[in-house]
C-alpha positions in Angstrom: -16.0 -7.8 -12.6 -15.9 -8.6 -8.9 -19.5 -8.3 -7.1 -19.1 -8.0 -3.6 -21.6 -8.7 -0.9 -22.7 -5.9 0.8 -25.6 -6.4 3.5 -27.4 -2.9 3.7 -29.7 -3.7 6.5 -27.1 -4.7 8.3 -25.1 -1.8 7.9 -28.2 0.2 8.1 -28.3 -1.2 11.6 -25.3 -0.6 12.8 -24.7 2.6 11.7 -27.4 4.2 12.6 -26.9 4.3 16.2 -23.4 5.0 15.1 -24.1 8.6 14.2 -27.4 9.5 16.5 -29.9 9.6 13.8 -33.1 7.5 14.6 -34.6 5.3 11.4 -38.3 5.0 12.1 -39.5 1.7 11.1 -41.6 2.7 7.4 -38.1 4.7 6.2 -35.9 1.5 6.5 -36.8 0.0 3.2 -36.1 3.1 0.9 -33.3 3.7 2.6 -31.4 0.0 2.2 -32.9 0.6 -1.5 -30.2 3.3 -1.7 -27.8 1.3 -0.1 -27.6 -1.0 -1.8 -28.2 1.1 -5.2 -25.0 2.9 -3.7 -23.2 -0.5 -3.5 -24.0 -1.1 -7.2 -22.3 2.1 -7.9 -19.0 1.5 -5.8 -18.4 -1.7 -7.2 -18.7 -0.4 -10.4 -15.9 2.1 -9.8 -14.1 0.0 -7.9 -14.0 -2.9 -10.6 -13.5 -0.1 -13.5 -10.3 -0.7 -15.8 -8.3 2.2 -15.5 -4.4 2.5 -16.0 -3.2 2.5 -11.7 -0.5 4.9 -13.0 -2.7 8.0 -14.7 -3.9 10.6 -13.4 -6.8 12.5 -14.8 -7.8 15.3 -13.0 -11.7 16.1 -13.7 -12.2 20.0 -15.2 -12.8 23.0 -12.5 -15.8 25.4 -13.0 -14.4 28.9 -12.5 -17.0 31.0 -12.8 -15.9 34.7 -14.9 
């Protein structure tokens, strides 16, 4: 598996500004504790061993 480096504070920083939203000061830690738990996750996906030629479409709910 490839582990790529991600720097959520960094990205926490820039972004931010980005979109308008103000981060006060005591909500930056849990918050680059989800990025970077959100990081874990896409590398997982991203490193997953599936077939680049299938296609399996997840089910639908339709409700009766």
């Amino acid at each position: 598996m490839t582990k790529k480096h991600f720097d959520s504070a960094s990205y926490l920083a820039f972004m931010a500004p980005c979109i308008g939203i103000e981060i006060k000061e005591e909500w930056k830690d849990e918050i680059i504790g989800h990025l970077d738990n959100a990081a874990k996750m896409a590398n997982i996906v991203e490193n997953a061993d599936i077939d680049k030629d299938s296609l399996d479409l997840a089910n639908t709910y339709s409700p009766d």
